[in-house]
C-alpha positions in Angstrom: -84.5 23.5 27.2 -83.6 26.1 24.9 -82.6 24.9 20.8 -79.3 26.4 22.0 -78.8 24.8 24.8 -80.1 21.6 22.6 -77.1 22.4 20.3 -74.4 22.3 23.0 -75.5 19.1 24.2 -75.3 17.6 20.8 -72.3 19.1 20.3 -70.6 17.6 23.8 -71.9 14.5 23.1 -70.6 14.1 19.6 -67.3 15.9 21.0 -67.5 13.0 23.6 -68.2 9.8 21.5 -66.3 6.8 21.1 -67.2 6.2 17.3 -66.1 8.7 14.5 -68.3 11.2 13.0 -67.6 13.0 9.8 -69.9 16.0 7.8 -69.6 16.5 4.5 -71.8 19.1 2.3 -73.0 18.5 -1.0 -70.1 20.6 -2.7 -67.4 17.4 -0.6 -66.3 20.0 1.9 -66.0 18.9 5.3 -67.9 20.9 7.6 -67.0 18.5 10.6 -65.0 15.6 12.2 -64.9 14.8 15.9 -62.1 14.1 17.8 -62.8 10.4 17.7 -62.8 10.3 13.7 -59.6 12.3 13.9 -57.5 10.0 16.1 -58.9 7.1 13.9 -57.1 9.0 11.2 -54.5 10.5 12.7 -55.7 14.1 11.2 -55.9 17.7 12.7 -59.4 19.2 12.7 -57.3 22.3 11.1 -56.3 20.2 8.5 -59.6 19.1 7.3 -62.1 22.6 8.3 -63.6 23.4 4.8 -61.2 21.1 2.8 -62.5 19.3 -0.3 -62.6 15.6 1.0 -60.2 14.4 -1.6 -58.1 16.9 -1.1 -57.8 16.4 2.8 -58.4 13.0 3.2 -58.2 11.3 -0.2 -58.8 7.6 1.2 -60.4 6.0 -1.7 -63.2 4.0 0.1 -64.2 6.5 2.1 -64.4 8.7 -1.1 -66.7 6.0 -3.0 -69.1 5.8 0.3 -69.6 9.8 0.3 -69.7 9.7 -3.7 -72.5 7.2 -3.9 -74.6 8.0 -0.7 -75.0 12.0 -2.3 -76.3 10.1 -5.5 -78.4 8.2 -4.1 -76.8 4.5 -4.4 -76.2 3.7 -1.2 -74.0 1.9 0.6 -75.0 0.2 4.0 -71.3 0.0 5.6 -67.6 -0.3 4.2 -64.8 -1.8 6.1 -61.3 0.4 6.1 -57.6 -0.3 8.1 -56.3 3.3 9.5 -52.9 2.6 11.0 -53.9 0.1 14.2 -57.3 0.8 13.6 -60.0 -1.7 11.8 -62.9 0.4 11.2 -66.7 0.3 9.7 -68.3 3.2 8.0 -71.8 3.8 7.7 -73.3 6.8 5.7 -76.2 8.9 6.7 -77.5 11.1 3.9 -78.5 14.4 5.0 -81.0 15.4 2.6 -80.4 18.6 1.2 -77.1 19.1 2.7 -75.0 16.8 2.7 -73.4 13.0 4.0 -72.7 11.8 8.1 -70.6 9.4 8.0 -70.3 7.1 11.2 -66.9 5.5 11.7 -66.9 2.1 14.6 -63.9 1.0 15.7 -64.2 -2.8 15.8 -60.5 -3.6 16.4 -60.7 -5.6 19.3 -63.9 -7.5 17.8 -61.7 -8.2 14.7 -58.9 -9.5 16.9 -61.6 -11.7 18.9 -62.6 -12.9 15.9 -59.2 -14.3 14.2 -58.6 -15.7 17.8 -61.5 -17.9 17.3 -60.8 -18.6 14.1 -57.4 -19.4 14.3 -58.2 -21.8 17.6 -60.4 -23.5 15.5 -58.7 -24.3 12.6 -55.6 -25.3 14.6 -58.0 -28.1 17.0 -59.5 -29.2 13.4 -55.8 -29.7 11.7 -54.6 -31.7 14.8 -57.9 -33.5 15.1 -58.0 -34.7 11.2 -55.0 -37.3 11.4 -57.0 -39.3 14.6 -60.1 -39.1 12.7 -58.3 -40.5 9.4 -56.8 -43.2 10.9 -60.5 -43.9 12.8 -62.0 -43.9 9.4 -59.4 -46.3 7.6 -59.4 -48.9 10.4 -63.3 -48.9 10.1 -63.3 -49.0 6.5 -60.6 -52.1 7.0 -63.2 -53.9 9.0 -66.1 -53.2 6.6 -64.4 -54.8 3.8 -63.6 -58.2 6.5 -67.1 -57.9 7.0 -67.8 -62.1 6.3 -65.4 -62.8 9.7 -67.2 -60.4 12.0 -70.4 -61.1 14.0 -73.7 -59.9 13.1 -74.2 -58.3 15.8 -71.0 -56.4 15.4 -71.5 -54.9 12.0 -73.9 -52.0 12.9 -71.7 -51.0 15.1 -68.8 -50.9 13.1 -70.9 -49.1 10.3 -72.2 -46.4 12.7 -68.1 -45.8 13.7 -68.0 -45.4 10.0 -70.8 -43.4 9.2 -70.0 -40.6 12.2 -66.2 -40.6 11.6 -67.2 -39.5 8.1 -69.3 -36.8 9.0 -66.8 -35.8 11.7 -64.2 -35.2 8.9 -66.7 -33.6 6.8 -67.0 -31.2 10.0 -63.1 -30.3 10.3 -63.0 -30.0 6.6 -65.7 -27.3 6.9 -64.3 -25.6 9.7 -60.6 -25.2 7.8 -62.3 -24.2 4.7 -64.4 -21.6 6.6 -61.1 -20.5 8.7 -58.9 -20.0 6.1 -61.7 -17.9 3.8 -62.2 -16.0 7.2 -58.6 -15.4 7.5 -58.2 -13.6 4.4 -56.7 -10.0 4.6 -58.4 -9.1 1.5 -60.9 -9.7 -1.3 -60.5 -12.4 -3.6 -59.0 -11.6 -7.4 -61.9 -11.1 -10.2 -61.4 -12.1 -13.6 -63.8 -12.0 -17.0 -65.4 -15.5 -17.4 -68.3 -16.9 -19.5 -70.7 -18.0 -16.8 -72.5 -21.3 -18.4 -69.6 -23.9 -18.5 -68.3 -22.4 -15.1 -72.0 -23.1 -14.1 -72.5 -26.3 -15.6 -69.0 -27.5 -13.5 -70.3 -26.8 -10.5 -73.8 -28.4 -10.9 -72.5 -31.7 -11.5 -72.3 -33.2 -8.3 -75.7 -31.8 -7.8 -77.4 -33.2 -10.9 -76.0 -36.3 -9.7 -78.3 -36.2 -6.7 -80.9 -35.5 -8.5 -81.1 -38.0 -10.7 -81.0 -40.2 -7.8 -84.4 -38.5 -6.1 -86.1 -38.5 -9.6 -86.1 -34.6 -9.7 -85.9 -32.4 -12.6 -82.8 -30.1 -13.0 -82.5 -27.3 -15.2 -79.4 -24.8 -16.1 -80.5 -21.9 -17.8 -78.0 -19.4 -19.3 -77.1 -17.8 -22.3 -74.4 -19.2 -23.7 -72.1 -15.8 -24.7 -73.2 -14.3 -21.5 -70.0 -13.2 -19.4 -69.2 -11.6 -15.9 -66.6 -10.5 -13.4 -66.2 -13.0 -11.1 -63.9 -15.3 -8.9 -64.4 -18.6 -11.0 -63.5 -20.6 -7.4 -65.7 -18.6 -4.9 -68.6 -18.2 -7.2 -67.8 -22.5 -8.1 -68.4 -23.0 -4.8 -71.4 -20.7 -3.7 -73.4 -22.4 -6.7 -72.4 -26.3 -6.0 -73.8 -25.4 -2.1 -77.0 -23.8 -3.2 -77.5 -26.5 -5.5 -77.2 -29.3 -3.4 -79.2 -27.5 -0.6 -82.2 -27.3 -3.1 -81.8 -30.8 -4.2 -81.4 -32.3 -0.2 -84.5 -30.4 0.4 -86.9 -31.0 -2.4 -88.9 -34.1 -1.9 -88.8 -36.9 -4.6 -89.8 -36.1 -7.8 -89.6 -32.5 -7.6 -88.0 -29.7 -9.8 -84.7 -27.6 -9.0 -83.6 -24.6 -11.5 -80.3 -23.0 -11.6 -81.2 -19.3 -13.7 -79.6 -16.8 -14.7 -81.3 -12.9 -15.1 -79.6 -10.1 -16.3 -81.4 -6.8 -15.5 -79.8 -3.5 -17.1 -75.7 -4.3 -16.4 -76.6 -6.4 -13.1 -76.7 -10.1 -13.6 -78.2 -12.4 -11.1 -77.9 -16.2 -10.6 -81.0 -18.0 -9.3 -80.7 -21.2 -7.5 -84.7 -22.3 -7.4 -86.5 -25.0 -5.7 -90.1 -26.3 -5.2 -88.9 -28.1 -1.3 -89.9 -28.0 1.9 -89.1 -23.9 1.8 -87.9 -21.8 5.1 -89.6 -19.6 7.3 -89.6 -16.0 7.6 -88.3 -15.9 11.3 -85.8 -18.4 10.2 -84.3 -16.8 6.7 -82.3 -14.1 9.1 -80.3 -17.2 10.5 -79.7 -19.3 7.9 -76.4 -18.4 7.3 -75.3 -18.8 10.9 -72.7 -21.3 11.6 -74.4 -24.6 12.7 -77.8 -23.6 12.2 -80.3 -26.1 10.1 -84.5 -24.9 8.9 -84.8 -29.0 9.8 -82.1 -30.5 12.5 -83.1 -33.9 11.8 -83.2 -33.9 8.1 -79.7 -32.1 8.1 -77.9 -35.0 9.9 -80.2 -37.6 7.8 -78.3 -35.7 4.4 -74.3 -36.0 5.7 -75.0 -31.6 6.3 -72.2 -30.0 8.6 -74.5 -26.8 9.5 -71.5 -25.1 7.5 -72.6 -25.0 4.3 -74.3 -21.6 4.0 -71.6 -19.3 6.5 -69.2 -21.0 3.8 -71.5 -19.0 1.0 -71.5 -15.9 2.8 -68.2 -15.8 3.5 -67.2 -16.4 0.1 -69.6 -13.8 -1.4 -68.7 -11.3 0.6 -64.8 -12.3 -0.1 -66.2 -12.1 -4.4 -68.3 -8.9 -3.6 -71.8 -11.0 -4.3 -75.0 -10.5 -2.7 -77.2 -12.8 -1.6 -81.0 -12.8 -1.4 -83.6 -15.5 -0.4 -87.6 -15.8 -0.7 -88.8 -18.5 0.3 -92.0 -19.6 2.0 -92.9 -23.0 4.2 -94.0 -25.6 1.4 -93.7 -23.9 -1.9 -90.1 -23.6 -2.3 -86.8 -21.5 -2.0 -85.1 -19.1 -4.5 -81.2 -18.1 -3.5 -80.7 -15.2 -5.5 -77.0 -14.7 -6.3 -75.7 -10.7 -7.1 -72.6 -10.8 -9.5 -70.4 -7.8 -9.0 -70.0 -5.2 -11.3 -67.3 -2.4 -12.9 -67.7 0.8 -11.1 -69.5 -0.7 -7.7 -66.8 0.1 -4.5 -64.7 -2.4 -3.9 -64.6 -3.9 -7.9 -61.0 -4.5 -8.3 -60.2 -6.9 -11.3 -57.2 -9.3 -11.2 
């Protein structure tokens, strides 16, 4: 096959495609759209042929994506609403030349999505009051303990114990709906990081103390970032009790916090039982647990960790983890930063 005829199939296909594509040259012209990427933003291809992208399309995160792709930031995807359209962007960097940016519609997997979040928070609400009342009448008969049987009283304690942990469950789930149902980012405002930091490690300390383990806090005690004091509240207490529930006895959990050039980091660090490297891809899944067994031992939900990365990505954090079987866990927390896409302060 000839390279023109090469070019004319590329150029039907792209012509063709469901997804969005978009060309723009070093100097921010746009040398292309398809007809895809025009519907998804309701634009003539004669309005945008060898228009500066601000000019012709001045939609401020595509802007950003193209802006920091060219000098060399990079961005893996954006999410953007156009019209009745929920869209991802992905950039490609044409070295040399210029920026492809790929535009997915995922409206009807958005719509899916709240479905299933919305079902689920609605069967936890309705599903609390039973379980309350489950709980109380339990707790009743655990305080009349002296005019039950013997033989009765594990019984009555395991009702007790798995009602519990059921309404730990639906708490998860509504927490997890309603940061899911969010329409947009949460607020970020200026705080000093140690005493929102020492807050949150409480409860975890607490634990500690109970399994002889060591816990530290470092951070400087001037040091301040842009954050959402809530979200961020939150993300730490989980990784903190994580490490503690899997350390063994005696053993040593760190929260730290590193600041490299203007990016500062919070470290959540633990000598456990570790995870896996086939396993550290699914950690944040909904309902999945590194050890089943000692997860339901602890009171765990197998929510804890979608609960973190939903609230990160609500905050704009990043997470990272290294960990290896035996020797530990780090959780490494990215605070977000002025002039990163998608910083907006409150």
């Amino acid at each position: 096959m000839s390279k023109q005829a090469d070019t004319s199939v590329e150029h039907a296909l792209l012509e063709r495609s469901p997804d969005g594509v978009l060309v723009v040259r070093k100097d921010r012209t746009v040398e292309y759209a398809n007809p895809a990427f025009c519907q998804f933003f309701d634009v003539a291809w004669s309005d945008l042929a060898g228009g500066r992208l601000n000019k012709v399309l001045p939609l401020e995160p595509l802007l950003e994506l193209v802006e920091t792709t060219l000098d060399g930031r990079g961005i893996k995807e954006v999410a953007l609403v156009s019209g009745p359209f929920e869209l991802t962007l992905s950039p490609v960097h044409l070295k040399g030349h210029g920026v492809m940016v790929l535009v997915h519609d995922v409206t009807r997997f958005r719509k899916a999505e709240r479905l299933r979040s919305d079902f689920v928070a609605n069967v936890s609400h309705e599903l609390r009051t039973p379980m309350a009342s489950i709980m109380g009448y339990a707790e009743t008969l655990l305080l009349e303990q002296e005019r039950l049987d013997e033989d009765i009283m594990p019984l009555v304690q395991a009702i007790h114990r798995n009602s519990k942990r059921l309404r730990d469950l639906f708490e998860d789930l509504l927490h997890l709906s309603r940061i899911e149902a969010r329409a947009r980012e949460l607020p970020l405002t200026k705080r000093h990081l140690r005493p929102l930091l020492a807050e949150a490690v409480v409860d975890a300390v607490d634990r500690a103390a109970n399994k002889n383990q060591t816990f530290e806090l470092f951070c400087k005690h001037k040091l301040q970032a842009w954050v959402n004091p809530e979200a961020l509240s939150a993300i730490i207490a989980n990784l903190a009790t994580n490490a503690v529930t899997y350390t063994q006895e005696g053993g040593r959990v760190q929260v730290r916090v590193q600041k490299h050039d203007d990016d500062i980091a919070i470290e959540v660090i633990d000598d456990g039982i570790g995870i896996a490297n086939d396993q550290q891809g699914r950690i944040f899944e909904r309902f999945y647990r590194v050890d089943p067994g000692r997860s339901r031992n602890a009171g765990g939900t197998g929510l804890g960790l979608a609960i973190v990365k939903h609230l990160a990505l609500a905050s704009r954090c990043r997470i990272e983890v290294e960990s290896s079987p035996g020797k530990g866990s780090t959780f490494r927390v990215w605070l977000p930063r002025p002039g990163v896409p998608g910083w907006v302060p409150s």
